[in-house]
Each structure stands twice: as structure tokens, then as C-alpha cells.
C-alpha positions in Angstrom: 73.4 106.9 73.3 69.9 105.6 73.9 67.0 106.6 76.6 68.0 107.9 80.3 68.3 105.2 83.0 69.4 107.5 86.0 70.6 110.6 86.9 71.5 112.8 90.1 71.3 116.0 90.3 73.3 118.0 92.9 73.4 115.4 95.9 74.2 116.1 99.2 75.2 113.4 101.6 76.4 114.0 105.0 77.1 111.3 108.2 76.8 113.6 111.5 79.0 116.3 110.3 81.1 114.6 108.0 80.3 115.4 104.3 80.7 112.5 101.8 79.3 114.1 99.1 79.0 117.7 98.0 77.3 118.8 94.7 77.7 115.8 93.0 75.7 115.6 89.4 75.9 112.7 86.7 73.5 111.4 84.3 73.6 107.9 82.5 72.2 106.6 79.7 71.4 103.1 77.9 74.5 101.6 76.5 77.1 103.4 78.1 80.0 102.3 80.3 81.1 105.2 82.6 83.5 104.4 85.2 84.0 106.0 88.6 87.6 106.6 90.0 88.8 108.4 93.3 90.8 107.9 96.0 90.0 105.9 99.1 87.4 107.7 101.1 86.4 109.3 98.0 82.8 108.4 98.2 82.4 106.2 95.4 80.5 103.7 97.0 78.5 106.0 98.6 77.8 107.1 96.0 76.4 103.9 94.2 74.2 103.4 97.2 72.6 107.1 96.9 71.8 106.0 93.3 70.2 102.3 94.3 67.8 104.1 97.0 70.5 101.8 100.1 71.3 105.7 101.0 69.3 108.8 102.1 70.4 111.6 100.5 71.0 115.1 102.5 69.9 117.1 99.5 69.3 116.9 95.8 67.6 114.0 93.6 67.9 111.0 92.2 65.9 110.8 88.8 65.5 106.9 87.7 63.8 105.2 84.2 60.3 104.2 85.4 60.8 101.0 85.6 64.6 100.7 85.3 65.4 97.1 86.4 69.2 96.7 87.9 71.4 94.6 88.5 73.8 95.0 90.8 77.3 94.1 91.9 78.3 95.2 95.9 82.3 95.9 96.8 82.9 92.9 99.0 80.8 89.5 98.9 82.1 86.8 101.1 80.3 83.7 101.8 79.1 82.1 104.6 81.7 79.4 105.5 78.9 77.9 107.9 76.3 78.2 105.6 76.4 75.4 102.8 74.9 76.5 99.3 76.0 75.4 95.8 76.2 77.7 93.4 73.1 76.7 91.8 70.7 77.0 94.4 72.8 80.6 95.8 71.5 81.2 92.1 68.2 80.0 92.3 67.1 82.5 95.1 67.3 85.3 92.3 66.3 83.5 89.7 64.1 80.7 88.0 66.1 77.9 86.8 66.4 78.6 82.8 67.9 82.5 83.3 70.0 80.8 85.6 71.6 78.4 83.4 71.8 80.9 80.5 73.4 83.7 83.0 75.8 81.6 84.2 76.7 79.6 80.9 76.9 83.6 79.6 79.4 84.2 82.3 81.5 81.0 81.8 80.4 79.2 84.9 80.1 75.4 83.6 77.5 72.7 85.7 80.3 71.1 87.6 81.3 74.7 89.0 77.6 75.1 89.4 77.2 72.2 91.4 80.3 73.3 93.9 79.8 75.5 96.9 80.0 78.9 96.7 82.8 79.3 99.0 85.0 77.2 97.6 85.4 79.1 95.0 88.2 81.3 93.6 88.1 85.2 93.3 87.5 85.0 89.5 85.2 82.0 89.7 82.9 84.1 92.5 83.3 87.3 90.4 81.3 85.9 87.2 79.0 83.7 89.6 78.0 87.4 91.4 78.0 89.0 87.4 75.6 86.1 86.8 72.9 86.9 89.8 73.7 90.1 88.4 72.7 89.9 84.6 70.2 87.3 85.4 67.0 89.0 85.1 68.5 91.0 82.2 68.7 94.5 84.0 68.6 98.1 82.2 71.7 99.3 84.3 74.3 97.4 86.0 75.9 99.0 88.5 79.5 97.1 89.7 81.5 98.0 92.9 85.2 97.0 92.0 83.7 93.4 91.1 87.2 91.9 90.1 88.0 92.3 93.9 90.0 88.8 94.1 91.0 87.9 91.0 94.0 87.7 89.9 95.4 90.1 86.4 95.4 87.2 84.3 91.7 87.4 84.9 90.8 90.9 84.6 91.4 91.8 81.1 88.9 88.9 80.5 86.6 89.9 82.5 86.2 93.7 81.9 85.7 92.2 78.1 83.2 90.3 79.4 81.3 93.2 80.6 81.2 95.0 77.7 79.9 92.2 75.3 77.0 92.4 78.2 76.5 95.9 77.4 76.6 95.2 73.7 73.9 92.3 74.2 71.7 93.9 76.8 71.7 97.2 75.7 72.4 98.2 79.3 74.0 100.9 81.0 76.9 100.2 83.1 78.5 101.8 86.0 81.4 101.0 87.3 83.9 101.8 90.0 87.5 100.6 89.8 91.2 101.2 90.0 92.4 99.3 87.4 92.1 101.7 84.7 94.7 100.6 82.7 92.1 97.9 81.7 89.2 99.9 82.1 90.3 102.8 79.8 89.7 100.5 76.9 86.1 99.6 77.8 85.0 103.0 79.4 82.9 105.8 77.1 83.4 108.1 80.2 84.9 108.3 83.4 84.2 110.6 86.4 86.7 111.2 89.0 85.1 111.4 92.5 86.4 113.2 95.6 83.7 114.2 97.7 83.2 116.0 94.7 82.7 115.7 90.8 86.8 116.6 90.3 86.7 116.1 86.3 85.0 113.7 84.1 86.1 112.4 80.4 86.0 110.7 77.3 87.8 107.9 77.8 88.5 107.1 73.8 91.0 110.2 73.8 93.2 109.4 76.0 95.6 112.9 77.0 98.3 113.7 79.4 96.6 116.2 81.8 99.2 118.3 84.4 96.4 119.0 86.9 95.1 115.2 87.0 98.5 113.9 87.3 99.2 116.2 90.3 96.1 115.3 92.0 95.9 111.6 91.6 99.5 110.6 90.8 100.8 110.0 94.1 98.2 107.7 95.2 98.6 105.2 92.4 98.4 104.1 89.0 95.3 105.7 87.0 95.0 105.9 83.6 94.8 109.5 82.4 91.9 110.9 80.7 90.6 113.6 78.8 88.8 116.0 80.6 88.4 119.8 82.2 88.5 121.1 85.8 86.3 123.9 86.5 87.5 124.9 90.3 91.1 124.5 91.8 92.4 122.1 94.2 94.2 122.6 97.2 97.2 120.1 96.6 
């Protein structure tokens, strides 16, 4: 595990009277993939936000690498139909022309897909062009709001590989939200379940049957199931 990139430390974050966060602590480090998962409503983007300075926090910190360069992946990207710009040049404002070529030759974006307009594109095809801008300026932490929004499952397996030969080769840390941990589980060294709340958090190489995840999650979907601990009780 190599050098601190960020870290929160009991954060607070309210909207009027509606609490979206409570106590919520996590620290992340160079190399490491840790995934966030939670229902809808959860916070989980929220959350991201707090991290990347886009939202005030009520209370607590957020403690950042000095430095710490990032790269970053919003929830829902969709282009201007009005607004005409290839991918290159959408590229370009982020960019100078060599790390563009290399970040999106690195993402498997080829120069005739380069040359098309960004919405034209298909959800897999915008996915890596936004994982480009991303990993363009070569960022200590990438941080990825369900970025395989769109694309279809042939895709995401190829994709979520993708990411972590980035982290291999960048020596990044990576955080990630998603639901599709069947995938995820693979590529993840931990994964933090969000509710308003840190519910549990795990090592996602020892993959274990837990009664109390199960019960909480189960209903709402498909997660994968992860090691881990609950120190309060829930009101199912």
C-alpha cells in the first residue's frame, strides 16, 4: 500500500434538514481500488463530491496529498446534441495533443473514432473517451462515478480490467462507485458499503457469505458479498 492520497474523517453533510451523510470516515491510499456500494439515495455520490472539494461539508475534514492531482469520472455525461465537437478537440480542452493521443490509444479509442463526434458515440465508446480525459494528465487518484453507465455487459468486464492495468501503470489510487459487483469483486482490494452511513467495509479478495449483509442489501439487488464486520445494528 503506498503514500496517503485522501482521507475523511467523520463527515457531516446535511441539505436543509435532510442528512446525507452522518459520520462517515475512509482513508485511501496509492494503488488501491476501493469500491463504494449502497442503495439508491445512499449518498455515494455525495459523497465523491465532499471528497473533490464540489460539496461543503457540515462537519468533519477532508485531508488530501499536497499536491494530489485527480482525475475524475462524473455519474452521467451526456453531450451536447447542438454543440458539435469531435472527440479530439472535446479532448484537446484537457489536454495537449501528445497525452491525448497516448490516453486515448491507452484506452482503445483509435483516430477514426477520434475524429467522430462525441455524441455519436456508443455508451462504451463514451465511457473510455471520458476514462481518457480522465487519465490524461496521469492523476494520483481517480475517482469514477458508475462510469460503465451505458454500456452494455459485453463491455464491462473489459472495461473494469482496463482500470485496473491503469492502476497497475499509474500507481494511482482508485475509487469507485458501482453496482456491478459481480465484476467489481475481482478488481476491488476493498469495498465500503454506504448508507448515510459507513454500514461495513471489506476485503474484497475473501469473498464470505455474511447473514447481516444479505438481509440488508439483498432485496434491493444483486451485490456481491464481502467480507467484513458491522459494529452497530440496523433497523431492517
Amino acid at each position: 500500500m503506498g503514500d496517503m492520497l485522501i482521507e475523511a474523517r467523520n463527515l457531516r453533510l446535511t441539505a436543509g434538514r435532510l442528512v446525507i451523510l452522518e459520520d462517515v470516515s475512509l482513508v485511501l491510499h496509492a494503488g488501491e481500488i476501493v469500491t463504494l456500494i449502497g442503495p439508491n439515495g445512499s449518498g455515494k455520490t455525495s459523497l465523491l463530491k465532499a471528497l473533490l472539494g464540489l460539496m461543503r461539508v457540515s462537519s468533519g475534514e477532508v485531508i488530501r496529498k499536497p499536491g494530489l492531482s485527480i482525475g475524475y469520472v462524473p455519474q452521467q455525461f451526456a453531450p451536447d446534441l447542438s454543440l458539435p465537437i469531435t472527440v479530439n478537440r472535446f479532448l484537446d480542452l484537457f489536454a495537449d495533443r501528445a497525452a491525448r493521443e497516448k490516453a486515448l490509444r491507452r484506452v482503445g479509442i483509435d483516430e477514426a473514432t477520434g475524429q467522430r463526434q462525441v455524441s455519436a458515440l456508443s455508451g462504451g465508446e463514451l465511457a473510455r473517451v471520458m476514462l481518457a480525459r480522465a487519465i490524461a494528465a496521469k492523476p494520483d487518484l481517480l475517482v469514477l462515478d458508475e462510469p460503465l453507465t451505458g454500456v452494455d455487459v459485453a463491455g464491462e468486464a473489459a472495461l473494469y480490467q482496463l482500470i485496473a492495468e491503469l492502476r497497475d501503470e499509474l500507481q494511482c489510487g482508485i475509487l469507485l462507485v458501482s453496482h456491478d459487483l459481480h465484476i467489481v469483486m475481482a478488481k476491488s482490494d476493498r469495498v465500503i458499503c454506504l448508507n448515510h452511513h459507513v454500514c461495513c467495509e471489506g476485503d474484497a479478495h475473501s469473498v464470505v457469505q455474511d447473514p447481516a449483509f444479505i438481509e440488508l442489501f439483498g432485496a434491493r439487488g444483486a451485490f456481491a458479498v464481502y467480507p467484513h464486520h458491522h459494529d452497530h445494528s440496523h433497523d431492517h
